[in-house]
Z-matrix of the N, CA and C atoms (Angstrom, degrees):
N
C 1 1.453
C 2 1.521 1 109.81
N 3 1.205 2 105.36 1 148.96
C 4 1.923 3 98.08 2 -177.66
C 5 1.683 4 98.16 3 -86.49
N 6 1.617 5 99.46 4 166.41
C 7 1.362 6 89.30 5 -173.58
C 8 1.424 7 93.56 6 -140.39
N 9 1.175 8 113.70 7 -167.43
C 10 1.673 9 108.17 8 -149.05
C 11 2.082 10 99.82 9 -153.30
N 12 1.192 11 112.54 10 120.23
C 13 0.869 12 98.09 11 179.03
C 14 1.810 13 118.10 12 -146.83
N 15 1.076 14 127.12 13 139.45
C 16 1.263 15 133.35 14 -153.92
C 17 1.989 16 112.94 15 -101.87
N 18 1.325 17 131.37 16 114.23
C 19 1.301 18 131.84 17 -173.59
C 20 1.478 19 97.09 18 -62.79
N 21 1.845 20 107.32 19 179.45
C 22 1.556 21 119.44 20 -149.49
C 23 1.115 22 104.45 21 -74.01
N 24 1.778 23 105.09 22 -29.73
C 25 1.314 24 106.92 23 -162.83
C 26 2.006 25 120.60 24 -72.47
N 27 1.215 26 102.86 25 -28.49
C 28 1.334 27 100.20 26 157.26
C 29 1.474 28 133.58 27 -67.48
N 30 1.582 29 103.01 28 -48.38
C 31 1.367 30 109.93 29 -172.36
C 32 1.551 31 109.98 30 -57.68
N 33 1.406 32 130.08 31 -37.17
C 34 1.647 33 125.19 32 151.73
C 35 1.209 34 124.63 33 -26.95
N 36 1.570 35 128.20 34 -35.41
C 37 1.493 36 129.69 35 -169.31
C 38 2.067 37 88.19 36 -90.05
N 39 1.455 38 106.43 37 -49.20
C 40 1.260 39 98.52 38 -153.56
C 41 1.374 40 111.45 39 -151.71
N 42 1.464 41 109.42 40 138.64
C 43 1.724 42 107.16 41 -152.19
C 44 1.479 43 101.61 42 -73.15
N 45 1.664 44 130.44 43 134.10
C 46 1.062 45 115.41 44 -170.71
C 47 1.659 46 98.21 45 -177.75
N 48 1.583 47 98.82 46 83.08
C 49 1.271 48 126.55 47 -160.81
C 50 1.629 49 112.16 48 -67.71
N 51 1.529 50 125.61 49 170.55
C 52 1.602 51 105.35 50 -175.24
C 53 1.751 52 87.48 51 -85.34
N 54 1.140 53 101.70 52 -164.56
C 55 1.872 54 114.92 53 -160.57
C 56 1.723 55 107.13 54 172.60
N 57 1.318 56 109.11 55 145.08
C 58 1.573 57 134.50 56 148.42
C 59 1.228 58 116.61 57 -97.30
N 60 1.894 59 92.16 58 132.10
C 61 1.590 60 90.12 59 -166.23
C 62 1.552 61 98.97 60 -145.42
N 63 1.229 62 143.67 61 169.05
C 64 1.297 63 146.42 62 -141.14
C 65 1.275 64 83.04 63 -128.37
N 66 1.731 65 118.02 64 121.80
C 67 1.171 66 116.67 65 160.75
C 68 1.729 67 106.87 66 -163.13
N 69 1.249 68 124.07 67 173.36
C 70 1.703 69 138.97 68 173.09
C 71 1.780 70 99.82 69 -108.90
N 72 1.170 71 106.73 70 -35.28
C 73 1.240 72 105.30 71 -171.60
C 74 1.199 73 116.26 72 -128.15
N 75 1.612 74 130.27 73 -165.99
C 76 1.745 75 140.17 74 -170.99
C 77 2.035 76 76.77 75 -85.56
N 78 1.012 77 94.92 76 -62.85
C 79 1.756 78 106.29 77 -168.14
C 80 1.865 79 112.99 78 -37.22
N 81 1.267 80 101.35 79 -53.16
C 82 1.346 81 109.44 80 177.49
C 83 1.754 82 118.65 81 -61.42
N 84 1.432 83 99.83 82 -48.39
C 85 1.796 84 106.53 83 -177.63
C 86 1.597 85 101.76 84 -78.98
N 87 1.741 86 131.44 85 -5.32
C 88 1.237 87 99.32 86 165.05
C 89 1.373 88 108.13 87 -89.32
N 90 1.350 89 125.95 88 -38.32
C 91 1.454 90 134.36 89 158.49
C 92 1.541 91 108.84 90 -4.04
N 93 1.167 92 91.08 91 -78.23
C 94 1.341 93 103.58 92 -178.13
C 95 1.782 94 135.34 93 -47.60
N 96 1.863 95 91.24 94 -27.72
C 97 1.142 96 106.38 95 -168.90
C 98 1.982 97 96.70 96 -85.07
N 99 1.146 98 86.08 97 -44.16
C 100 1.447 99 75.86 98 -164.74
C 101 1.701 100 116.77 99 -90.72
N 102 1.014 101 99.87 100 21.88
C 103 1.804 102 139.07 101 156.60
C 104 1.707 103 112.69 102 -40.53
N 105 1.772 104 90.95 103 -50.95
C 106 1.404 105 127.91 104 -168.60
C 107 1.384 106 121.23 105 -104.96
N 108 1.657 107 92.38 106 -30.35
C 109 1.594 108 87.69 107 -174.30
C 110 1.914 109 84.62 108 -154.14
N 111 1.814 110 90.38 109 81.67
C 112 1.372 111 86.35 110 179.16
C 113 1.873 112 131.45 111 -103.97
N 114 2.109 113 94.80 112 29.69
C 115 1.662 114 97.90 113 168.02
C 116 1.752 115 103.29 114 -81.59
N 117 1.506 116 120.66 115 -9.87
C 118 1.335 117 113.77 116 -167.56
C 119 1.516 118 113.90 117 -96.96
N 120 1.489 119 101.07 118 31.86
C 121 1.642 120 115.97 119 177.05
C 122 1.364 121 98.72 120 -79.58
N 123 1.203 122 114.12 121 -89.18
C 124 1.616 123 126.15 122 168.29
C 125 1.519 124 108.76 123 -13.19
N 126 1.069 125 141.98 124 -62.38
C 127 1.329 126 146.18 125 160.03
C 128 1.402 127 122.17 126 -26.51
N 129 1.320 128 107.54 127 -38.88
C 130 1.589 129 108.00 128 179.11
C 131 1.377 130 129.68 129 -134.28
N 132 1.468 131 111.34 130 -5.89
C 133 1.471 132 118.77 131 153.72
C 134 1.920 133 116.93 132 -131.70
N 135 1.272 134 89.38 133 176.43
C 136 1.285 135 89.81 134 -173.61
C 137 1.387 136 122.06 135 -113.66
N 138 1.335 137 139.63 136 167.84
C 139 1.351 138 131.60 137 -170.16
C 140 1.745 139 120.54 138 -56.30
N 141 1.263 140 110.75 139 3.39
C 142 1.358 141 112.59 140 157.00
C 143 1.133 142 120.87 141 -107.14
N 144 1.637 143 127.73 142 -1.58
C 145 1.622 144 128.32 143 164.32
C 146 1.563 145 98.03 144 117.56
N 147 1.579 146 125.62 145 -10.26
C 148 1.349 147 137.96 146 -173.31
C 149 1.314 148 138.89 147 -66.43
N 150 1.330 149 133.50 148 73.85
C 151 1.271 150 109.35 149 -171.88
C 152 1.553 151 136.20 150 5.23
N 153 1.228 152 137.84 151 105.85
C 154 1.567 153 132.09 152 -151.39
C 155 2.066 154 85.29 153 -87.64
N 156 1.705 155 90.23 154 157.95
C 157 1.217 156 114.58 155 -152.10
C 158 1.848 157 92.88 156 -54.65
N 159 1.468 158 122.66 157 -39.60
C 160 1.047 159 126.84 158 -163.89
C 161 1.261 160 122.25 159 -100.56
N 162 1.671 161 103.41 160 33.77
C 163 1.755 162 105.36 161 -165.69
C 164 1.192 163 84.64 162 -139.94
N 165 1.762 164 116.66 163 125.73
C 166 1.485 165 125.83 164 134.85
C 167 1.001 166 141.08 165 -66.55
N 168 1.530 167 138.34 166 143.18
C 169 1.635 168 127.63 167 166.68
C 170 1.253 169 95.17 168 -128.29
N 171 1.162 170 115.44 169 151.27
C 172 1.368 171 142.07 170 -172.32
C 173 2.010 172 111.05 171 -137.84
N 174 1.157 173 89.00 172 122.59
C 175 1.829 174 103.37 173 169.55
C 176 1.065 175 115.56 174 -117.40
N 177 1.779 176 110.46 175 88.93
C 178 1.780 177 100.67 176 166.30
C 179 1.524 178 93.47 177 98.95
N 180 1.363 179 112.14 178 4.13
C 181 1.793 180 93.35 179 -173.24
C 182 1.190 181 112.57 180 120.46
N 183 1.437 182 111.17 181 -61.53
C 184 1.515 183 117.29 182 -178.55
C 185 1.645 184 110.61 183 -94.30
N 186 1.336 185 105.61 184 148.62
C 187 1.511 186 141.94 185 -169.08
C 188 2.035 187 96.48 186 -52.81
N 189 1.252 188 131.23 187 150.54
C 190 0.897 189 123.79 188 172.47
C 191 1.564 190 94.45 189 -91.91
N 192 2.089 191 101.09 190 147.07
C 193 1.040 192 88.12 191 166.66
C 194 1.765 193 126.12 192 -110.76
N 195 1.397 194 106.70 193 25.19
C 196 1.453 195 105.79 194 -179.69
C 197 1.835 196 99.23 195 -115.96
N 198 1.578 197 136.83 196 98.19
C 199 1.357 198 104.89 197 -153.78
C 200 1.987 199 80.83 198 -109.38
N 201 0.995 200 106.83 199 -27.59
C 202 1.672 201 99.57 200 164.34
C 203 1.635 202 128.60 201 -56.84
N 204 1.368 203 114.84 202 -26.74
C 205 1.672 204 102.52 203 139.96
C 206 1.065 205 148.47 204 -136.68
N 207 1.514 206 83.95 205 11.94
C 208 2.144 207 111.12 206 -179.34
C 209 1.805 208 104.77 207 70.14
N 210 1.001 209 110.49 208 46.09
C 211 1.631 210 100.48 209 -165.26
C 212 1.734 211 89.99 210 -91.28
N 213 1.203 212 127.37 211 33.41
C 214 1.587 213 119.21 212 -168.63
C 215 1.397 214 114.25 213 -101.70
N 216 1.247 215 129.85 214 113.58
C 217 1.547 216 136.38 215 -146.51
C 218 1.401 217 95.47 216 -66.79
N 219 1.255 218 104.26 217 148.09
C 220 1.657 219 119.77 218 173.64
C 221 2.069 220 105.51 219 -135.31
N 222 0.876 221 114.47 220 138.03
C 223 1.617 222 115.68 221 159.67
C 224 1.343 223 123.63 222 -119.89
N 225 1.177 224 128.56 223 -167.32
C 226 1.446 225 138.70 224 -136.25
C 227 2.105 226 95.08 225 -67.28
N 228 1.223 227 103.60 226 -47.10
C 229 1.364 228 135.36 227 -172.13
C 230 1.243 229 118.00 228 -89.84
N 231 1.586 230 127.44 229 26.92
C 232 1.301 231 142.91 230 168.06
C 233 1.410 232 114.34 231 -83.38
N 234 1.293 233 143.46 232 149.31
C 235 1.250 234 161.97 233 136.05
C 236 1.235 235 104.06 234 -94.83
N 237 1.853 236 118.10 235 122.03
C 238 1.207 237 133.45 236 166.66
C 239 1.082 238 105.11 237 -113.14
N 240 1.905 239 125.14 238 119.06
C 241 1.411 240 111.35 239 173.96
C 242 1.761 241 105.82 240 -124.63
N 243 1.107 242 102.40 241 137.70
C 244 1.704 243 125.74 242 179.37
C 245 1.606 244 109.28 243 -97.60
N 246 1.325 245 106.06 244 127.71
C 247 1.483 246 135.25 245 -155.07
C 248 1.688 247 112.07 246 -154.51
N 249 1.358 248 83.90 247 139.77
C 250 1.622 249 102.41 248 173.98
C 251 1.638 250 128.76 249 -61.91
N 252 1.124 251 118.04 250 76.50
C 253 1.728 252 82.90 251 -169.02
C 254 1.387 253 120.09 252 -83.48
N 255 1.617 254 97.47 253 163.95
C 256 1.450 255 108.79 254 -154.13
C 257 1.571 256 82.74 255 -113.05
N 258 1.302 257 98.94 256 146.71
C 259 1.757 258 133.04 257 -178.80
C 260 1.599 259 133.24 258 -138.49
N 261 1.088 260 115.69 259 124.06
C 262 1.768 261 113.47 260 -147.50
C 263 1.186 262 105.70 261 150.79
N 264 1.509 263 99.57 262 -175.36
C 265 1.486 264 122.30 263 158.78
C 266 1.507 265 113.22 264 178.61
């Protein structure tokens, strides 16, 4: 099952433990995730379902590239990790 897991800097605002979760897609395994643990919605999308401006996801390393509907394939053997992004300079 892919599993999904969130850096320090979030988990401080909001409890949101790593997990295996049943999914085809980024879209489906957060579904799923926040199924279970659904205060960590708000945290990572936005009231249109969107990756929020200041949140990364990553599959495998690399950046998803659909973050407006997560349609980015994942399989059994995925690592999804959720991250803060940082903005500035």
């Amino acid at each position: 099952m892919p599993r999904i897991a969130f850096t320090s800097n979030l988990r401080r605002h909001v409890d949101c433990p790593p997990a295996e979760v049943q999914g085809a897609t980024v879209a489906e395994c957060l579904a799923a995730y926040f199924a279970v643990q659904p205060q960590v919605r708000t945290y990572v999308l936005d009231d249109q379902a969107r990756v929020r401006r200041h949140v990364a996801v990553f599959v495998g390393g690399e950046q998803i590239r659909d973050p407006r509907s997560q349609s980015d394939p994942v399989t059994a053997d995925t690592e999804i990790t959720v991250m803060q992004a940082l903005s500035g300079g």
